[in-house]
N, C-alpha and C positions, 0 to 999 in steps of 0.2 A: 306453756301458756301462749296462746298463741297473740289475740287480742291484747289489747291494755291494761283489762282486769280482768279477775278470775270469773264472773260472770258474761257468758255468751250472749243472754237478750240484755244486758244492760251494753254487750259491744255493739250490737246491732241499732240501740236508741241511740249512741253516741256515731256510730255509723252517718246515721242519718241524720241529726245537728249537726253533723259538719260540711255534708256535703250540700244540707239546707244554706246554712251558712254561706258557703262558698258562690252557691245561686243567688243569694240574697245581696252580699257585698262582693264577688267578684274578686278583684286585686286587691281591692280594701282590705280584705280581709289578713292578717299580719300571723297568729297564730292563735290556737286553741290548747288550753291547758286544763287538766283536771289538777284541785286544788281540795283543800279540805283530808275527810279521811284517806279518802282512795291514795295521796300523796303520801302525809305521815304516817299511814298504816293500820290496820286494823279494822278495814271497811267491811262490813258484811250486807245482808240481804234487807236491811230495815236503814243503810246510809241515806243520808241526800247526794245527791251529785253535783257538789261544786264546782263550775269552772268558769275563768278567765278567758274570756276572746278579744281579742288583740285586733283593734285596725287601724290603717295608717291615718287616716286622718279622722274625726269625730264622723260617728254614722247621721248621714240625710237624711232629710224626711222620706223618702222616696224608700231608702233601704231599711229606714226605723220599719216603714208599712210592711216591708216583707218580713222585714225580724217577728214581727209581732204574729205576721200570717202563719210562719215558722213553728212557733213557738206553740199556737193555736193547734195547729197541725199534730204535732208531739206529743200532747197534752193528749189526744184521741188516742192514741198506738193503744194496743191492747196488753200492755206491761208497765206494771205498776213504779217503775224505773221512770217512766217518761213523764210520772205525775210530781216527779220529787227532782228535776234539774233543777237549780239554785246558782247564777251566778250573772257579773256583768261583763259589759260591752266595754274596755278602756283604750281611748287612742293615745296609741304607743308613744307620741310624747308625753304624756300626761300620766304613763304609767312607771317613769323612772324611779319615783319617789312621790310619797303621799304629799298632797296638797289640799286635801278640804273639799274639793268639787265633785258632785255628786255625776253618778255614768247611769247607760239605764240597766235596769238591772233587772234580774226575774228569780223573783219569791219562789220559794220550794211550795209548790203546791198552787201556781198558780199561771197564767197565760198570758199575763198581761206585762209588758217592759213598763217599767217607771225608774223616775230619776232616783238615784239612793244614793249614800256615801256609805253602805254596806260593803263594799268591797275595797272600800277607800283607807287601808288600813295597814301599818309598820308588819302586824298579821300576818295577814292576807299575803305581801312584796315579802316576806321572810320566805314562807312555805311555795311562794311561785320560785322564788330563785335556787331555793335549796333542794326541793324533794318535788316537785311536780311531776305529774303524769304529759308528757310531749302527746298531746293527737295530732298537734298539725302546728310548722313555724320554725325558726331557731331556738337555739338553747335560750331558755330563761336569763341567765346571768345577763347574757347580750343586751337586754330590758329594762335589767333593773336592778336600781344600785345596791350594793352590799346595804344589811341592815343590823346595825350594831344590837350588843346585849341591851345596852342601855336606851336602847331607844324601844325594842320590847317588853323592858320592864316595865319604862314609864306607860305606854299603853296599857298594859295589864293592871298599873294601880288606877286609871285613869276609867278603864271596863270592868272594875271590881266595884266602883260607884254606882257605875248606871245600873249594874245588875241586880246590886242591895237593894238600889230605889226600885227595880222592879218587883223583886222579890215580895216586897211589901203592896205593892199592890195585889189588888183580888178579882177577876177567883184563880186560884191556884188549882190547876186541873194534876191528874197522874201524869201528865206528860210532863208539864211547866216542873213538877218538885225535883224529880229528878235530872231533868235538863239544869236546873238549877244549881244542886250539888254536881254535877258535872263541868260545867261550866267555872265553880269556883275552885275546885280544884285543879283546874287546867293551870287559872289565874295565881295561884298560889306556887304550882311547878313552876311555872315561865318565870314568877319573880326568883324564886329559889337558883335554876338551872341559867336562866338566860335564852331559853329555847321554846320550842311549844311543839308538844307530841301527842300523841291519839288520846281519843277519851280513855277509852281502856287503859292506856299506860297511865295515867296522870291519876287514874281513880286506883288502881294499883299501889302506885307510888301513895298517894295521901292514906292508905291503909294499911300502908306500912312506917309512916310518918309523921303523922297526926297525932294529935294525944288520944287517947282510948276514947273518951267523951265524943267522938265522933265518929269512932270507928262505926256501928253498925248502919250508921246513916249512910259512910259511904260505901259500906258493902250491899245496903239497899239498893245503891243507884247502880251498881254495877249485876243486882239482879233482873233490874226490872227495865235492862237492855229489848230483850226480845218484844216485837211487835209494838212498839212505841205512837204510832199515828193512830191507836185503837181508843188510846187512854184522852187524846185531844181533848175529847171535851164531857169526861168524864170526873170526876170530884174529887181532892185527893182528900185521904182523913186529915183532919185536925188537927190532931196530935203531931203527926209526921212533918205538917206544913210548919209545925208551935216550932218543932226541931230545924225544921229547915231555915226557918229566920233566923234565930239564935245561933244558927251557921255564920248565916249571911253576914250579918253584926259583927260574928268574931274573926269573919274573914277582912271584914274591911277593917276591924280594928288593926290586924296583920299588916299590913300593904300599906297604912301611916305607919307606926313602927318603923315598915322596910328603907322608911323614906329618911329615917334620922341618922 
């Protein structure tokens, strides 16, 4: 392989966010990492493309305007890669260890930088330091400090809250249920292992882990992988969603437990 990933036009869209990039900030610019699946494994053709860009000091208004012109730009490419980048902007002091402050950032599926603390996360600084894809920069580790078991745990019982409270909200689309059960089984791995590995693995592992009462639900989530941005905003049954709460519930009854 010769590129970073096994995909040719998603080398060619990263190609060109970096060298955007590098017009846009200059020396600013510190390093580019892919984060998310493409790091812990198991990316395919329906990923987002998470990553971290690295600059020395926080970006100007002057270099925000090109980020965003950048970004505008991508968005047009004629591969469906360039509609699904996902990640922030963090200066490299402020990237050693989470602190709360939001960087700008840009939404999978969308053109515009906003401020978020979406990347602001023990997560996010585990998977940069440990497994990241290098496009552009020093080694990860140089960045950012080692991040303990226990400090990924606690985040995980901490994201198993907000995701119950989402869960319960409506409408619950084919995409949201099974992101759902995917997502709580990550959170249930990471408290379990200490670590945080691909959706696939973790949907794997709870299918072999779980008590039967759950099994089909998460072998559901692990079929209804393919083509996922189709279901956005499509309806999911009833029944499935009745199941997926009674997940949710039982996951966050898990994760107090974990805590005693």
């Amino acid at each position: 392989m010769d590129g970073p990933t096994a995909f040719p036009d998603l080398d060619e869209v990263l190609s060109e966010l970096l060298a955007g990039m590098r017009d846009a900030l200059g020396d600013d610019l510190c390093g580019l990492y892919l984060v998310g699946s493409f790091a812990v494994g198991d990316a395919d053709e329906h990923s987002d493309v998470d990553f971290i860009a690295v600059t020395e000091p926080e970006v100007t208004a002057e270099q925000l305007a090109r980020l965003q012109a950048l970004h505008a730009r991508l968005f047009a490419l004629p591969s469906s890669w360039a509609q699904h980048l996902e990640g922030s902007y963090v200066p490299r002091a402020r990237l050693r260890r989470k602190d709360g402050e939001q960087y700008w950032f840009l939404d999978n599926g969308s053109t515009e930088l906003v401020r978020d603390t979406h990347c602001n996360t023990d997560l996010v600084r585990w998977v940069l330091r440990e497994h990241a894809v290098t496009l552009d920069g020093p080694a990860p580790s140089t960045l950012v400090d080692p991040v303990t078991t226990e400090q990924l745990r606690a985040e995980a019982r901490a994201m198993a809250d907000e995701y119950v409270a989402w869960a319960h909200q409506e409408p619950t689309s084919r995409w949201k249920q099974p992101y759902l059960v995917t997502t709580l089984c990550r959170i249930l791995h990471t408290l379990e292992t200490g670590r945080l590995v691909s959706k696939q693995a973790a949907l794997e592992w709870a299918r072999g882990e779980l008590p039967n009462e759950w099994r089909d639900l998460v072998q559901r989530a692990l079929d209804d992988r393919p083509d996922p941005w189709r279901r956005v905003h499509e309806p999911a049954d009833e029944a499935i969603v009745a199941e997926t709460l009674a997940f949710a519930d039982w996951v966050v009854s898990r994760t107090r437990l974990s805590t005693r």
